[in-house]
VMD Tcl script that builds the backbone (N, CA, C; Angstrom):
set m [mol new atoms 420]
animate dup $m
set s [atomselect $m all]
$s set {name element resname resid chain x y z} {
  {N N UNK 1 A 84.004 56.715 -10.926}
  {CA C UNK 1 A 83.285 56.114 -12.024}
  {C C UNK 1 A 81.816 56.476 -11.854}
  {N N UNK 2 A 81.351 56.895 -12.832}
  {CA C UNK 2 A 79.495 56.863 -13.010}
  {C C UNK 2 A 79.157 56.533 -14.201}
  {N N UNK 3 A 78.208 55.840 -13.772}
  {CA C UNK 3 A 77.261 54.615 -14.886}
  {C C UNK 3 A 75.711 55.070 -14.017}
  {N N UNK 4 A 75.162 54.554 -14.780}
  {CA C UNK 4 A 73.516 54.518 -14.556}
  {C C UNK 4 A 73.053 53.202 -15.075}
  {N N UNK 5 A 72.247 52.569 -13.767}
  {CA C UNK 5 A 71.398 51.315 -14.567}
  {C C UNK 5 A 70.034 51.770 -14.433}
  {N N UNK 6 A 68.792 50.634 -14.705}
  {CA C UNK 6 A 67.478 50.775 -14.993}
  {C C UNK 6 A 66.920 51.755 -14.162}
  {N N UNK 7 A 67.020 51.939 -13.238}
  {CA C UNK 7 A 66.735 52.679 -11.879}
  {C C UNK 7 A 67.433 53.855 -10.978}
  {N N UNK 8 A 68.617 53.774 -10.922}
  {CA C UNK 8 A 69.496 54.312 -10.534}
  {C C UNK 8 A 70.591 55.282 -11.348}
  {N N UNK 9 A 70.868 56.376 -10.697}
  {CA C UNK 9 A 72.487 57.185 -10.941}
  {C C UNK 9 A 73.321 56.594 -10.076}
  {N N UNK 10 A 74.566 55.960 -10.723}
  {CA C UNK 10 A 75.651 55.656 -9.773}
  {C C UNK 10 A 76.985 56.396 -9.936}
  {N N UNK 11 A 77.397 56.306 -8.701}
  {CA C UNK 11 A 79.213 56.692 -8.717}
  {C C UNK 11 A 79.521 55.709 -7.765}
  {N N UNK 12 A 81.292 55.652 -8.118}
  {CA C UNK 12 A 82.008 54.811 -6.962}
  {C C UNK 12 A 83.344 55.274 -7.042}
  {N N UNK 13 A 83.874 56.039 -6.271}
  {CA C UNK 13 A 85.364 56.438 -6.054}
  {C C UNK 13 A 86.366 55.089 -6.058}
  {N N UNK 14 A 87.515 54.930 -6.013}
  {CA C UNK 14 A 88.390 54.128 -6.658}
  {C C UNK 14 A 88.921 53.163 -5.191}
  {N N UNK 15 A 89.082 52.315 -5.294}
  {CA C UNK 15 A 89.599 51.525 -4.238}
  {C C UNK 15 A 91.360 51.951 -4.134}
  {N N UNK 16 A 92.102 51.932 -3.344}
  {CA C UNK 16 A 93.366 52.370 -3.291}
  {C C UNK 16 A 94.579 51.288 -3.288}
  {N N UNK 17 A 93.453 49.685 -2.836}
  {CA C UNK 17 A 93.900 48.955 -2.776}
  {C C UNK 17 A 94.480 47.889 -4.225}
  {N N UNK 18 A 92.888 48.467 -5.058}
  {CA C UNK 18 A 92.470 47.735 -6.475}
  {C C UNK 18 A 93.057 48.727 -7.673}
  {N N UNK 19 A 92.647 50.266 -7.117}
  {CA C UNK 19 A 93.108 51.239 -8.607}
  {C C UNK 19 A 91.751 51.327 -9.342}
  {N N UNK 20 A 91.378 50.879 -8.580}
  {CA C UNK 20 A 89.849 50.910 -9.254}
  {C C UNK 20 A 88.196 50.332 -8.456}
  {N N UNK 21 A 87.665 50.961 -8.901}
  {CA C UNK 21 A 86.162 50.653 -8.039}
  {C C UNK 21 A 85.830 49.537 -7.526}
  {N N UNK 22 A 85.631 49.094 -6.240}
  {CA C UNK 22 A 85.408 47.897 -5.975}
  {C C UNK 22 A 84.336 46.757 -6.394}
  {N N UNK 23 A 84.795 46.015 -7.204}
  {CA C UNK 23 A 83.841 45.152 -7.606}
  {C C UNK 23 A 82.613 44.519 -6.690}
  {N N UNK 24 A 83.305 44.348 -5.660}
  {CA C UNK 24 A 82.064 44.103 -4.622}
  {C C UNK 24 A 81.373 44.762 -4.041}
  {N N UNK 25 A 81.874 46.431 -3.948}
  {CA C UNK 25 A 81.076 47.092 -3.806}
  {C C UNK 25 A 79.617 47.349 -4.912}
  {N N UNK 26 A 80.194 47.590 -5.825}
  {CA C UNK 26 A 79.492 47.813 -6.859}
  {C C UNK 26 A 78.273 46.842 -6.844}
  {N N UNK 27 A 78.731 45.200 -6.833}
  {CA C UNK 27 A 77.172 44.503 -6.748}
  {C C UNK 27 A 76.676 44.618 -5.491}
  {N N UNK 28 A 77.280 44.917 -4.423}
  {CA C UNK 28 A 76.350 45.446 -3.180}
  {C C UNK 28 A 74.971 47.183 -3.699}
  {N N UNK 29 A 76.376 47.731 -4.038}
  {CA C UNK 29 A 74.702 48.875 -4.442}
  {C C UNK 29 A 74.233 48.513 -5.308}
  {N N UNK 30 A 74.759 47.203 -6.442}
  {CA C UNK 30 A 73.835 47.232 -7.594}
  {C C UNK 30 A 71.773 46.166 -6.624}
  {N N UNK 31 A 72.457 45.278 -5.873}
  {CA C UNK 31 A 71.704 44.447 -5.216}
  {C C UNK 31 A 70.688 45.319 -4.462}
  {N N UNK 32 A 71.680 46.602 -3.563}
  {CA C UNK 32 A 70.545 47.229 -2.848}
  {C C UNK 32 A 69.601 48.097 -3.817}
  {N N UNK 33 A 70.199 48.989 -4.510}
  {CA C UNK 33 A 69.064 49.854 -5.368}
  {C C UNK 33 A 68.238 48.745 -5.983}
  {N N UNK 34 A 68.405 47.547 -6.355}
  {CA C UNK 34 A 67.015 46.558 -6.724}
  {C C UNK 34 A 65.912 46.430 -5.591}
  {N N UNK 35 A 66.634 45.999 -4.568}
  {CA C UNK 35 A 65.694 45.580 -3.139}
  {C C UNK 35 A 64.864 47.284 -2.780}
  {N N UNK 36 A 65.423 48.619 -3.209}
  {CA C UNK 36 A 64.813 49.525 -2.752}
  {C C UNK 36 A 63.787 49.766 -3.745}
  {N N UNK 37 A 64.164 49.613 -4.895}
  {CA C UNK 37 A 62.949 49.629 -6.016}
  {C C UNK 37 A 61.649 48.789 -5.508}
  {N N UNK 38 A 62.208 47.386 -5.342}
  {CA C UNK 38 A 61.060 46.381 -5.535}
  {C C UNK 38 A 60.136 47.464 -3.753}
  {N N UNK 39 A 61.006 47.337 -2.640}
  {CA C UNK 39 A 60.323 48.160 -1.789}
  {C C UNK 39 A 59.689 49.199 -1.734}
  {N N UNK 40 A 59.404 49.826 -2.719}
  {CA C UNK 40 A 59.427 51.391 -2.993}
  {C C UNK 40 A 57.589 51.598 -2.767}
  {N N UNK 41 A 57.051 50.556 -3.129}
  {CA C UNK 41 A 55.645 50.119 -2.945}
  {C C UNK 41 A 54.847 49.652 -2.233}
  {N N UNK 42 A 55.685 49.382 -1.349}
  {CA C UNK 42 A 55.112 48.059 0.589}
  {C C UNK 42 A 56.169 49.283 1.353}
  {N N UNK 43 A 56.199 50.279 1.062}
  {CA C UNK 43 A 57.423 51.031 2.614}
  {C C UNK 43 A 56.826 52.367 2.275}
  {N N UNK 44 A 57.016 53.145 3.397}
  {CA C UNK 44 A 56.974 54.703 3.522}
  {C C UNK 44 A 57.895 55.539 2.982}
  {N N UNK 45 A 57.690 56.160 2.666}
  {CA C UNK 45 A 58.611 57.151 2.286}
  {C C UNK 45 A 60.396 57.513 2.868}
  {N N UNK 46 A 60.086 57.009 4.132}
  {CA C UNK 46 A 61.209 57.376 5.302}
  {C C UNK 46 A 61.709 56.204 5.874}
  {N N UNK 47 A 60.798 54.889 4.880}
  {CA C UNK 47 A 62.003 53.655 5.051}
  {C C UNK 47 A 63.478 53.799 5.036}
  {N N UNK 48 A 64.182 52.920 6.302}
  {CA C UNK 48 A 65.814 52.801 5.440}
  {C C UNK 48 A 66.697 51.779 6.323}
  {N N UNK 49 A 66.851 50.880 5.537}
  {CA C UNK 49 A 67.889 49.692 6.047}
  {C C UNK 49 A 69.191 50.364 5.852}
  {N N UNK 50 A 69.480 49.900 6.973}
  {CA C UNK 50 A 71.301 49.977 7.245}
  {C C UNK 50 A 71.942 48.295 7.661}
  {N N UNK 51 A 73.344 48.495 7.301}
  {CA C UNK 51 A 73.939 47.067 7.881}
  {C C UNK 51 A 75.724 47.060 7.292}
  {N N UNK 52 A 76.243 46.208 7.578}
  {CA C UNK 52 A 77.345 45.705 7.145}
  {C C UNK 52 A 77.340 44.588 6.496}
  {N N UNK 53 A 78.741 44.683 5.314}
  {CA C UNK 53 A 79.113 43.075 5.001}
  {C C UNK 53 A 80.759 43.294 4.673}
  {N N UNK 54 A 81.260 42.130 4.715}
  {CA C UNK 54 A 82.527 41.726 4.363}
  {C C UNK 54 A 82.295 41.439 2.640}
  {N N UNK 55 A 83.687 42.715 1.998}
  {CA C UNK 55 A 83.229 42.691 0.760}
  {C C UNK 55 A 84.834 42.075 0.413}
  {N N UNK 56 A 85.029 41.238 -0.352}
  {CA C UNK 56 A 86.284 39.878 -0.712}
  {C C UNK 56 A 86.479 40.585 -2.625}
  {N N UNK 57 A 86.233 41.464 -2.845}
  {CA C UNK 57 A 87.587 41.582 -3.536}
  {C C UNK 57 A 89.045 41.609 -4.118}
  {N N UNK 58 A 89.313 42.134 -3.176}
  {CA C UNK 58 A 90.926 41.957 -3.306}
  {C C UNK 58 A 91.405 40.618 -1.846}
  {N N UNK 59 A 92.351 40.242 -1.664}
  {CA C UNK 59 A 92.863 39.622 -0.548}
  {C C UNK 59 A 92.522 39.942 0.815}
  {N N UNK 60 A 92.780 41.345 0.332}
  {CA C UNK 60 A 92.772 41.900 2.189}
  {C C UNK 60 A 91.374 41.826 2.417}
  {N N UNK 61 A 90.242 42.281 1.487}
  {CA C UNK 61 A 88.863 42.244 1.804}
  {C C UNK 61 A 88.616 43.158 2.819}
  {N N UNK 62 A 87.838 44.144 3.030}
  {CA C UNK 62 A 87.395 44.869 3.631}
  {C C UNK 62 A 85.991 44.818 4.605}
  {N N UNK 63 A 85.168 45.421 5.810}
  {CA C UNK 63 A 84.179 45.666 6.090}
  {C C UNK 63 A 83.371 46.413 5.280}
  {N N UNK 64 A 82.339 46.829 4.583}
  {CA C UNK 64 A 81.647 47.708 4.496}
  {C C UNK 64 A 80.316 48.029 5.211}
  {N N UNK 65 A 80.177 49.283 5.685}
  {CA C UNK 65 A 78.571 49.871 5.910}
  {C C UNK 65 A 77.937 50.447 4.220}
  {N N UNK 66 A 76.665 49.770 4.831}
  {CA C UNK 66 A 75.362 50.808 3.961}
  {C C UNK 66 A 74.623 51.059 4.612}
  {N N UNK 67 A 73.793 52.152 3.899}
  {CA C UNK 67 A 72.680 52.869 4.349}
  {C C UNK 67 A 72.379 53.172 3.236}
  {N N UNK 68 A 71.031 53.124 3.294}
  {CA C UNK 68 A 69.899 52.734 1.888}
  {C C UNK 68 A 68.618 53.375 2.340}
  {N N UNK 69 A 67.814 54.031 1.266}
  {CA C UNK 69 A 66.806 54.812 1.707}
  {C C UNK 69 A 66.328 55.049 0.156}
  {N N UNK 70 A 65.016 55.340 0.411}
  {CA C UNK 70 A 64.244 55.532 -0.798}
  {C C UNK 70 A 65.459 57.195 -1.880}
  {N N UNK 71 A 65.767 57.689 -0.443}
  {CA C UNK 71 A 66.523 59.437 -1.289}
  {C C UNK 71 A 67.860 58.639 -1.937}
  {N N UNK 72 A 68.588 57.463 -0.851}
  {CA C UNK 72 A 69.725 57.828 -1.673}
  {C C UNK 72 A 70.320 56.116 -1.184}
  {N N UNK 73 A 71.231 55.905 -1.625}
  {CA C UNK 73 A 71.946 54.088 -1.289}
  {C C UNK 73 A 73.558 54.853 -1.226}
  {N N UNK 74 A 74.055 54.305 0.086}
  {CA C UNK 74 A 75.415 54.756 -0.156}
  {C C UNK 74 A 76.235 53.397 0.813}
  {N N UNK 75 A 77.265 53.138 0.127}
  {CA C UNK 75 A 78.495 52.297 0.872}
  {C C UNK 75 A 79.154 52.440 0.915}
  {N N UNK 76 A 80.004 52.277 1.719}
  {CA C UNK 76 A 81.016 52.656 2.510}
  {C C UNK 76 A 82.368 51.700 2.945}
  {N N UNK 77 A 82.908 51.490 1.923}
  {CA C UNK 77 A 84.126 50.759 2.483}
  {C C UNK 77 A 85.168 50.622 3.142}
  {N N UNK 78 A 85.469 49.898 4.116}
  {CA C UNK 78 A 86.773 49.844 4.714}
  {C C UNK 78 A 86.639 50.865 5.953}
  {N N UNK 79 A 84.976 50.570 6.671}
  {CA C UNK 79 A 84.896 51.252 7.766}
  {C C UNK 79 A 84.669 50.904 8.723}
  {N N UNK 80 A 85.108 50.987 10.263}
  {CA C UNK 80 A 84.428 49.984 11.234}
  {C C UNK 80 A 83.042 50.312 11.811}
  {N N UNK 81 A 82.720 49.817 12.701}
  {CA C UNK 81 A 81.615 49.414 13.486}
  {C C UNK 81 A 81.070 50.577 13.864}
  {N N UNK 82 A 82.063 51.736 14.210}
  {CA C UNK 82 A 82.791 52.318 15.562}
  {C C UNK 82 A 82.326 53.856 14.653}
  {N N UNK 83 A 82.504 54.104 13.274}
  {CA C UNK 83 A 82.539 54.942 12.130}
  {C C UNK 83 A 81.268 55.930 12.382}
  {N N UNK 84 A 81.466 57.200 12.443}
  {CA C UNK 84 A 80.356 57.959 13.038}
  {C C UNK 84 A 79.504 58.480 11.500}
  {N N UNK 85 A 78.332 57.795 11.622}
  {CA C UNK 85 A 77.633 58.294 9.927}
  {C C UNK 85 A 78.131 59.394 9.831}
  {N N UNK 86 A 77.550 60.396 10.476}
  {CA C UNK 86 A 77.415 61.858 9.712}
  {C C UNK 86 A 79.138 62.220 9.964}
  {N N UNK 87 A 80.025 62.062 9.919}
  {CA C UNK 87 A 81.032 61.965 9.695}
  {C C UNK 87 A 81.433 61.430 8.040}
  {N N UNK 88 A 81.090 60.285 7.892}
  {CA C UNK 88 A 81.145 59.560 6.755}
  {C C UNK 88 A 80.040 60.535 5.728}
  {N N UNK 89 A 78.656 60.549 5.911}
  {CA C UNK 89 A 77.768 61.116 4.953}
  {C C UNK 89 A 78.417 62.675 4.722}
  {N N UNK 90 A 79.179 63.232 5.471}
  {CA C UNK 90 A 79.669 64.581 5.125}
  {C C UNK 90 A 80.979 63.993 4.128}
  {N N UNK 91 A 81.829 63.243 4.040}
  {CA C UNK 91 A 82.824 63.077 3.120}
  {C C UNK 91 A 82.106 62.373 2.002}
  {N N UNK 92 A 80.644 62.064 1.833}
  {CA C UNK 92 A 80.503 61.028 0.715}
  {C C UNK 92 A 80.114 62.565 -0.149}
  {N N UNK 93 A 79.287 63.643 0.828}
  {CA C UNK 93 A 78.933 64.587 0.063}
  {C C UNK 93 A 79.663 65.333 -0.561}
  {N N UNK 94 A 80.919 65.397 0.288}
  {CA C UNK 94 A 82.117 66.254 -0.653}
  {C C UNK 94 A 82.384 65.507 -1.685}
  {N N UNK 95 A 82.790 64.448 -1.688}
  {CA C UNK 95 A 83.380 63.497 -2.982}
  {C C UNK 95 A 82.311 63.415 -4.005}
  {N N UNK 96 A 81.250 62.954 -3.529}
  {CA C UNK 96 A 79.976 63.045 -5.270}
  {C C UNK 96 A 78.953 63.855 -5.331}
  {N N UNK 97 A 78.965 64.649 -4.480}
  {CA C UNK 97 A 77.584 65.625 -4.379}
  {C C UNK 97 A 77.809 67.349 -4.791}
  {N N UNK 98 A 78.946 67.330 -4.571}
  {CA C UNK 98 A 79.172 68.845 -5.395}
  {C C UNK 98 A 79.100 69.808 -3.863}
  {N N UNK 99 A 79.309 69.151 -2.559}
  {CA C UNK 99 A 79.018 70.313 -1.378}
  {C C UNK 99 A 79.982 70.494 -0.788}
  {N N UNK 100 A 80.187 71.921 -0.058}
  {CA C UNK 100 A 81.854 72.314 0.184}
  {C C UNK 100 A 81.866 71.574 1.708}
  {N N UNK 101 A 82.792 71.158 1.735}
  {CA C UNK 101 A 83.102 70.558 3.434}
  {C C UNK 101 A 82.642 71.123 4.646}
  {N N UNK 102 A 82.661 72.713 4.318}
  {CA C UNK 102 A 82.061 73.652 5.411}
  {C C UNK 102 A 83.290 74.088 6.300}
  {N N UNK 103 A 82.509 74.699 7.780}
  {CA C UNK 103 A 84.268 75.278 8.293}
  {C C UNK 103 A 84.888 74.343 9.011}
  {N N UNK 104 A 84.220 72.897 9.532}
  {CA C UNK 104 A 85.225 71.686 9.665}
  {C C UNK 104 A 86.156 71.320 8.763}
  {N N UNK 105 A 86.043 71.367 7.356}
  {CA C UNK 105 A 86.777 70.961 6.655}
  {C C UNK 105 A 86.533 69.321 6.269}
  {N N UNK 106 A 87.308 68.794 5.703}
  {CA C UNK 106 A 87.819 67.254 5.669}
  {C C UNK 106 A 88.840 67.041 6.205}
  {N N UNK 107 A 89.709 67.632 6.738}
  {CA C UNK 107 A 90.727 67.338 7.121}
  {C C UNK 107 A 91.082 66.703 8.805}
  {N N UNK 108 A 89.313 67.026 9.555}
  {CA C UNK 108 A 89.985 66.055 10.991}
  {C C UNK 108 A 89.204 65.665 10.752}
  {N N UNK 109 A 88.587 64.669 9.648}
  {CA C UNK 109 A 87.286 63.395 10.061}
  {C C UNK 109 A 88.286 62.512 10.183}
  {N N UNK 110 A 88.022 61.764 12.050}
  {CA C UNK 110 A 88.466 60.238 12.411}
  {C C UNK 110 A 89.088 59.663 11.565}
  {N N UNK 111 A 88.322 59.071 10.508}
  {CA C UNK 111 A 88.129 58.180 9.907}
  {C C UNK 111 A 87.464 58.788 8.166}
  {N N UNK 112 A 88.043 57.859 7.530}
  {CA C UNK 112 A 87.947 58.109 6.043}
  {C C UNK 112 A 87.326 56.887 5.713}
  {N N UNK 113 A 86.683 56.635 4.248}
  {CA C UNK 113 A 86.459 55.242 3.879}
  {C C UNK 113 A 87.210 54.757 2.934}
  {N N UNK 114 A 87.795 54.013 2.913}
  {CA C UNK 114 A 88.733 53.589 1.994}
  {C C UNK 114 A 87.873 53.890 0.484}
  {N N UNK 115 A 87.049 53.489 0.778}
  {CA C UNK 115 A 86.264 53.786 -0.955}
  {C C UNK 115 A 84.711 53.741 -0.887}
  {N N UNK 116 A 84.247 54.849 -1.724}
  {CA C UNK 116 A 82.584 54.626 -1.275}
  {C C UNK 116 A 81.946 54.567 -2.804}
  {N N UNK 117 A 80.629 54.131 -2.228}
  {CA C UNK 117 A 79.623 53.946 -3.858}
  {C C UNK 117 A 78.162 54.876 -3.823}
  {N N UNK 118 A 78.054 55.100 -4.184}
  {CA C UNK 118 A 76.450 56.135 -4.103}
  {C C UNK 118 A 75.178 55.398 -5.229}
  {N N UNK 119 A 74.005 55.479 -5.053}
  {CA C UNK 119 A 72.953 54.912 -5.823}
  {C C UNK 119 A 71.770 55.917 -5.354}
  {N N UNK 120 A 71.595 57.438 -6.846}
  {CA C UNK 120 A 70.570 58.041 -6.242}
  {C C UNK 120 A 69.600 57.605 -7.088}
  {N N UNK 121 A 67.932 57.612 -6.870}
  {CA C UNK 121 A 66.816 57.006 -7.698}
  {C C UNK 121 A 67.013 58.217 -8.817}
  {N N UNK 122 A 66.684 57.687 -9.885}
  {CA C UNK 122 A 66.521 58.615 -11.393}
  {C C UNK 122 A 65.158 59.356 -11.147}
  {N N UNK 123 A 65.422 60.550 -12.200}
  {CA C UNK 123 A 63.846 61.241 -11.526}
  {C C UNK 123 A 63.587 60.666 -12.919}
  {N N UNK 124 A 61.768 61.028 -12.977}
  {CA C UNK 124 A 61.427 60.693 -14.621}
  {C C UNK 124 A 61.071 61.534 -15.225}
  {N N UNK 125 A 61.427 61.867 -16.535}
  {CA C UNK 125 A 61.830 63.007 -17.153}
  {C C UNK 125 A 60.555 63.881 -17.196}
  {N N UNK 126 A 60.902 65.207 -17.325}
  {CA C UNK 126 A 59.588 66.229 -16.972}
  {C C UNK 126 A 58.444 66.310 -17.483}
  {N N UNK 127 A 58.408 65.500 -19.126}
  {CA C UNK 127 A 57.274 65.227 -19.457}
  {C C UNK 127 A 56.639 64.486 -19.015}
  {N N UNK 128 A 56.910 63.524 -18.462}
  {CA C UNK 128 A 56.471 62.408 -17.803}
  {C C UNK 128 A 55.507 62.767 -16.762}
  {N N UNK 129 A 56.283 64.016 -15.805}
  {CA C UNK 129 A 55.874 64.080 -14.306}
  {C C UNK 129 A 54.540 65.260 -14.898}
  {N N UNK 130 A 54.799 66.064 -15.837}
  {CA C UNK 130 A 53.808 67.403 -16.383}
  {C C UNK 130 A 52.477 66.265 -17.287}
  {N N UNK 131 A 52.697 65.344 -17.854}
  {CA C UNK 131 A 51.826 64.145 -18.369}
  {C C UNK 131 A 51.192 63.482 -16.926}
  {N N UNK 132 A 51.617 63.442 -16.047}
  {CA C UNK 132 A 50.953 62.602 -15.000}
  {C C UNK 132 A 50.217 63.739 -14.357}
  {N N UNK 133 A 50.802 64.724 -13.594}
  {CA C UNK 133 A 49.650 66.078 -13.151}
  {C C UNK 133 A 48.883 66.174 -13.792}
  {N N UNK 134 A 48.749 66.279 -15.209}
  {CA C UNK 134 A 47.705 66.659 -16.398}
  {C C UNK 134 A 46.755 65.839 -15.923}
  {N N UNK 135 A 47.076 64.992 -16.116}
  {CA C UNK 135 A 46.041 63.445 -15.966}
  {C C UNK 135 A 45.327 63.526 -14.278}
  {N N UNK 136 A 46.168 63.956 -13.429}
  {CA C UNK 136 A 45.248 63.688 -12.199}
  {C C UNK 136 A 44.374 64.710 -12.137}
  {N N UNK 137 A 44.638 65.776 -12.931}
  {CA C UNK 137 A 44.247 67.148 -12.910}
  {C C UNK 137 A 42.207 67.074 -13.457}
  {N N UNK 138 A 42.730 66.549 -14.702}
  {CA C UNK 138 A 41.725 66.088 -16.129}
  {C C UNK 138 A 41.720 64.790 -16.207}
  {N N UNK 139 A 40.957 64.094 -15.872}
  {CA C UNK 139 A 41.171 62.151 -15.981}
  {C C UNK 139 A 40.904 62.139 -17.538}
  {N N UNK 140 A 40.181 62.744 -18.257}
  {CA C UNK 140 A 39.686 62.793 -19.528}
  {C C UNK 140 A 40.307 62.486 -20.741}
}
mol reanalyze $m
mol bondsrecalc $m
mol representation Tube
mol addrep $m
């Protein structure tokens, strides 16, 4: 699924459990891409919270990791403790980013996530960014 809210491009691959995107995932990145916005102004560039939560969707309810950063918000469901990022950030890239697996493949990562969500910041459209150079250029 991809939607876009005020701030954000989103996707979220399908839960296997639900048939469909996890609802709790979804207000987890919808919650974090807010908290990274409002931060975007008091943090550096190379800010980035990470953490877990127990997301209660369905019965079984799952763990999830995030990792959140001004570049990109991604979660990760149904992963443990134990879950090696760049393991995980290489399958989130195959699934929504358009990048080939490489010569590992996908096929011996540990661990899979049962379902993940992505939240990249929107750029602002080119007039915008060619209107703002102008201006720092010429205050006039």
């Amino acid at each position: 699924m991809i939607w876009t809210n005020e701030t954000h491009d989103c996707a979220a691959t399908h839960c296997p459990k639900l048939g469909r995107p996890c609802p709790a995932a979804m207000r987890m990145l919808k919650a974090l891409s807010a908290s990274m916005t409002q931060a975007k102004g008091v943090t550096e560039d190379n800010f980035q919270m990470t953490g877990q939560a127990g997301l209660n969707a369905c019965a079984e309810g799952c763990m999830a990791r995030f990792v959140a950063s001004h570049y990109r918000i991604r979660v990760f469901c149904g992963v443990s403790i134990t879950a090696d990022q760049s393991d995980l950030d290489r399958f989130a890239d195959v699934m929504l980013c358009d990048a080939s697996p490489g010569p590992k493949g996908l096929g011996n990562l540990p661990i899979r996530p049962r379902a993940l969500a992505q939240a990249v910041p929107q750029r602002p459209p080119v007039a915008t960014t060619i209107a703002r150079h102008l201006a720092a250029v010429d205050p006039t």
